[in-house]
Structures are given as C-alpha cells and as structure tokens.
N, C-alpha and C positions, 0 to 999 in steps of 0.2 A: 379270449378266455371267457367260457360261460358266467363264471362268475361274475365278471365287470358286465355282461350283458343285463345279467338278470339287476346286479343293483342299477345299471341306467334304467331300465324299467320301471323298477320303484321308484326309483324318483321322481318320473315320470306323473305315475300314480300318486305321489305325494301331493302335487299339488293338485288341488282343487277345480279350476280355472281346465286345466287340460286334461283332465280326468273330464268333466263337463262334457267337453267337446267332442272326446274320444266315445263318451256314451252316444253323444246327439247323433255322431257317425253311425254308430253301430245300430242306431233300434231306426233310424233314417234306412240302412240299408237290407236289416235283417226284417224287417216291417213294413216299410214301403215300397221299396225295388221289384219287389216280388210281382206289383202292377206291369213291370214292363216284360217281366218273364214270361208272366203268363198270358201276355195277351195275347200271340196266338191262340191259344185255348178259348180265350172270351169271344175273341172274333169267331172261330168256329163253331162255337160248342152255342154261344148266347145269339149272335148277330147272322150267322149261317154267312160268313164271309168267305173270301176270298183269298187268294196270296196275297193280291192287290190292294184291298182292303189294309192286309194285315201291314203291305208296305207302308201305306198311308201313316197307319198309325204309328209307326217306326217313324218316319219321317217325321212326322208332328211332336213325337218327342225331341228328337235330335233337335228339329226350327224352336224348341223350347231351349234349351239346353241353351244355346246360341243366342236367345233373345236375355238367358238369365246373367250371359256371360261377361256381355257387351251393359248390360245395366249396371253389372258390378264396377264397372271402370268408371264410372259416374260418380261411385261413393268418395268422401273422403278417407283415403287409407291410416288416417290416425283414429279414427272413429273406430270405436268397441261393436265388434262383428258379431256380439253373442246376442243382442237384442234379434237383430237380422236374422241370425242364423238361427232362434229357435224359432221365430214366428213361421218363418218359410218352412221349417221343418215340421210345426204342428199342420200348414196348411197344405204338406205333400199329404201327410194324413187322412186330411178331408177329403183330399182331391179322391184318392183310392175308397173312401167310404161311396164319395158321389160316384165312381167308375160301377165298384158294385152296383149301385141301386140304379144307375143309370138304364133305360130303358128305348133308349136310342141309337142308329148307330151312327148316326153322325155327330153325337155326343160325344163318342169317344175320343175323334180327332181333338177336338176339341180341352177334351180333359187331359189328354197326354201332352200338349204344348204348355198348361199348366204346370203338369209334375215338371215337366222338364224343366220352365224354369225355376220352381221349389227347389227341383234337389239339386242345380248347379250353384244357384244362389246359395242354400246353404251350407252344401259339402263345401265350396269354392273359401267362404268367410272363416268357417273353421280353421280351415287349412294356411287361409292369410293369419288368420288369430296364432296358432300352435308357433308358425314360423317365425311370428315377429315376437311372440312371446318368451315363447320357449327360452330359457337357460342356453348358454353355448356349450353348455358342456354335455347339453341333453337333447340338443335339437334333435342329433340323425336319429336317436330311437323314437323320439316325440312322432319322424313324419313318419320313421316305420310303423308305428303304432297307428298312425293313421292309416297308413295303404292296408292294415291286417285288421284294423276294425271296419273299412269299405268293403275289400275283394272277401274275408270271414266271413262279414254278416253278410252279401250277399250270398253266398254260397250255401250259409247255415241256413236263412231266409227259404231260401230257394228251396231246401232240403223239406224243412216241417213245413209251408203253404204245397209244396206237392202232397204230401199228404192228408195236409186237411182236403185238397181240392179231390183227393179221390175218396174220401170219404164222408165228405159234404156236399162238393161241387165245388165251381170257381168262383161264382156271387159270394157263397159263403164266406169262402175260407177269403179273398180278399176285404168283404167288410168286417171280419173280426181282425185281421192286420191292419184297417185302417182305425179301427174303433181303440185297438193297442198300443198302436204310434202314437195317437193323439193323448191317452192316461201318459206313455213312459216319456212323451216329450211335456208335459206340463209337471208331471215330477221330476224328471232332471234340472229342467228349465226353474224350477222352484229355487233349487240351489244352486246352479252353475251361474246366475246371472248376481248371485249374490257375493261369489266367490273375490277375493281379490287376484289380480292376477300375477302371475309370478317377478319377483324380485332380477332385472338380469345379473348375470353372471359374468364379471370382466374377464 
C-alpha cells in the first residue's frame, strides 16, 4: 500500500539522527562522487592522459575504498559513527577541491586513494549508524532511503557537474562541488551531531 510507504518514510524523516545521515549521503554523493565520474575527462582534457593513466586512477580509487574498509573493522562498533562519518565526508570534500587545483598528474593517483578511503569510511558508518539505529519497524525504508540518497544523488550529481563541466570546464565545475560539500557538510554536521539518536522500537 502506498500509503503505509509514504508514512514509513516520514518517520524516517522524523527523526533527526537519520535524517542527518541521509543528508551526509546525499550532498557526499551528489557533490563529491562526481570526482570519480569525471575523471576521465580530467585525465584527458587537464593531464593529456591515457586509458592507462585513466585505469590507474580507477584503481587508486578502488585500493582507497579497501584501505577505508579494512580501517573500519578496527573501530569499536558501539562507538557513534557520526563524528567519523562527517569529518571524512567534509575531507572527501577537500580532496575534490585539491584534485581541482591539483596541477600534477601524479597527484592524482594519489588524491583518489584518498577519496576512496573518505567516501568508504563515511558512506560505510552511516550505514552502520541507520542499521543499528533505525526503529525495527522503519529499518527497511531507513536502508532504502539510503541506496536512493547514494545511487540519486549520484546520478543527480552526475547530471548538473556535466553541465557546469561543459560550460566552465572540469577544474571549475569540480572545485565548486568540492567548495559546496565542504559549506553543506559543516551545515548538516552542525545539527546531526547534535541530534539524539532514535529511541528503539521493541
């Protein structure tokens, strides 16, 4: 029934705590992600690279991804994920400012093993946060809400940085996606770390 959809929804939204999260997802993916889409374009268009090149920096993301994923099993899992998860997500941020401005191209491998482990570490914590938090009566829309604030905002992301990149270039249009991660993750992060977090539900 739609209707019982849309109120788990709102519930969802009601609380604070995972509303939080669900932002950090969404401006993480519709704001920073865009670094990995377009790197092709950075490699060819800024570095005069290669496929080869461009695999590289595929991979150096991915060896990120994997070094963020293996660090998270190190945390303790009672421990509150939201410190973690905005700081890494203001510092995917940076990473995409510095790719911008970056002026090397060996720089680049190097800043994508970064992102990578930013956005594992912090998509990953959220995701532990929603599941363990989450209400049982609200969980499965909780994680759906999460895979549609990732797979959305990259897709949204992806959608307006192709357009700035064609009517700025790709320096541009990624250092104002990373200069906009970094404002809407210190405003979220203002209130979500203040939130309490949800009550469960027997």
């Amino acid at each position: 029934d739609h209707r019982q959809l849309w109120a788990g929804v709102r519930d969802v939204l009601h609380e604070p705590a995972l509303r939080g999260g669900l932002a950090t997802v969404f401006a993480t993916a519709s704001l920073s992600a865009p670094l990995l889409t377009f790197c092709p374009v950075l490699v060819k268009e800024v570095f005069q690279g290669t496929a080869g090149d461009f695999s590289t920096a595929l991979g150096a993301f991915g060896m990120g991804g994997l070094i963020g994923a293996v660090g998270l099993l190190a945390l303790d899992p009672h421990r509150d994920r939201r410190p973690l998860s905005t700081w890494f997500a203001l510092a995917y941020g940076a990473i995409v400012v510095l790719a911008a401005l970056n002026r090397w191209a060996w720089g680049l491998p190097v800043l994508l093993v970064l992102a990578g482990v930013a956005m594992t570490a912090s998509n990953a914590s959220v995701n532990a946060l929603l599941q363990s938090s989450a209400p049982t009566h609200i969980r499965g829309q909780t994680v759906s809400l999460f895979m549609l604030a990732m797979r959305g905002g990259m897709a949204m992301g992806a959608l307006v940085t192709g357009a700035t990149v064609y009517w700025l270039g790709v320096r541009e249009a990624l250092l104002i996606n990373g200069i906009l991660a970094i404002v809407a993750h210190l405003v979220i992060g203002r209130f979500w770390l203040r939130a309490p977090l949800p009550a469960q539900a027997s």
